[in-house]
C-alpha positions in Angstrom: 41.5 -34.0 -8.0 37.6 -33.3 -7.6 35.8 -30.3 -5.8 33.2 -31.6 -3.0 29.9 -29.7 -3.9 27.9 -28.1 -1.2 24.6 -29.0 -2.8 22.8 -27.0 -0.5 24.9 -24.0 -1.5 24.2 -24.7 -4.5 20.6 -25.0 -4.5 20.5 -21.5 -2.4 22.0 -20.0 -5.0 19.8 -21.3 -8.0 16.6 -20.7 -6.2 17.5 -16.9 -5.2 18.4 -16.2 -8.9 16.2 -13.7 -10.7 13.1 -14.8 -11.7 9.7 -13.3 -13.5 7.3 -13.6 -10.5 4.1 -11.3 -12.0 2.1 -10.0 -14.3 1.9 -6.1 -13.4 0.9 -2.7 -15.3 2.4 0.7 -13.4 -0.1 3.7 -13.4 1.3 7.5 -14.7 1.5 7.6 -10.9 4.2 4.9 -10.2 2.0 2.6 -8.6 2.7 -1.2 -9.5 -0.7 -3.5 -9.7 0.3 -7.1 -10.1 -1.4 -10.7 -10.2 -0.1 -14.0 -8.9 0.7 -16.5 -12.2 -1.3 -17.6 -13.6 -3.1 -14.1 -13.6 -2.5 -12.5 -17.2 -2.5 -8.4 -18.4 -6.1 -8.4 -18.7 -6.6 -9.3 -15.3 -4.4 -6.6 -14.2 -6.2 -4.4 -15.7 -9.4 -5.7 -14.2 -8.4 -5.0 -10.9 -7.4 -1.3 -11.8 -10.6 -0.6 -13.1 -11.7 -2.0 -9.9 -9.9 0.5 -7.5 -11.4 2.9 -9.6 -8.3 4.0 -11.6 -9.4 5.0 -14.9 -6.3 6.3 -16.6 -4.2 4.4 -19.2 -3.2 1.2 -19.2 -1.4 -0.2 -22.1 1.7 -0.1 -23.8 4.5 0.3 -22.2 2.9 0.7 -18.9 2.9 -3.0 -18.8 5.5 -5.8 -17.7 6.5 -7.6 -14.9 7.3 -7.7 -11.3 10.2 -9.8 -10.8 12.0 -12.0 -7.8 13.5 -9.1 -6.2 10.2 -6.8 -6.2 11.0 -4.8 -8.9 8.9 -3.8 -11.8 10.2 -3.4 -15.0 9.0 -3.3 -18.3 8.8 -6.2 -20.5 11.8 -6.5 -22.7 13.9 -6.1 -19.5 11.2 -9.5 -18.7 12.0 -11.4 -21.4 15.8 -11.2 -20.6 15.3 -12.3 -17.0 13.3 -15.2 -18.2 15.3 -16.7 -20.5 18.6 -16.1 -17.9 16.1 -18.1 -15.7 15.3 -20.5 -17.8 11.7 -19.8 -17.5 11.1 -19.4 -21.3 13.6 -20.9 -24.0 15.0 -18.2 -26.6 12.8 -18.5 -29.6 9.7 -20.0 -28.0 8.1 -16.4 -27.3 4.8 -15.1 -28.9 6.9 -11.7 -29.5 10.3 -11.1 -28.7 10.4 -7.3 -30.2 7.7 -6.3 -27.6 9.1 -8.1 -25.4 8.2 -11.1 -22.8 3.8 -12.0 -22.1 2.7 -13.8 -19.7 1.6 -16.3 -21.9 5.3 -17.0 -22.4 5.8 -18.3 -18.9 2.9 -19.5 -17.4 
């Protein structure tokens, strides 16, 4: 006996999964600044420096904002992406740092 498959269900389901949606750096402050793919760190950081925000940048200030509108950092990135299948498991410029752009766009 065989299931009927709502393929509409099933496609709603696959397309709200979890998915690495921007590049983004959060300031000391909390504030997020992001850029639509395929916008990269650097340009990030660009438009800080442009709002006039001169405090640091790097590290692990950088990651990610993802699907649900959530920053996090980008280990936590690199997780989501693979789940995703945005970037296979040992095709990443540096999984111990975690996921870069670079990896999925």
């Amino acid at each position: 006996m065989s299931e009927d498959v709502d393929r509409d269900s099933v496609a709603s389901r696959c397309s709200s999964a979890l998915r690495v949606e921007k590049a983004s750096i959060r300031t000391n402050e909390g504030q997020v600044f992001a850029v639509d793919p395929p916008g990269r760190h650097h340009d990030v950081i660009r438009v800080i420096r442009e709002s006039g925000y001169d405090g640091p940048v790097g590290g692990d200030r950088q990651g990610f904002v993802l699907s649900n509108g959530r920053f996090v950092m980008r280990k936590a990135a690199l997780r989501v992406a693979i789940k995703a299948g945005q970037v296979q498991r040992g095709k990443c410029h540096a999984p111990a740092v975690g996921l870069f752009s670079e990896d999925v766009w």
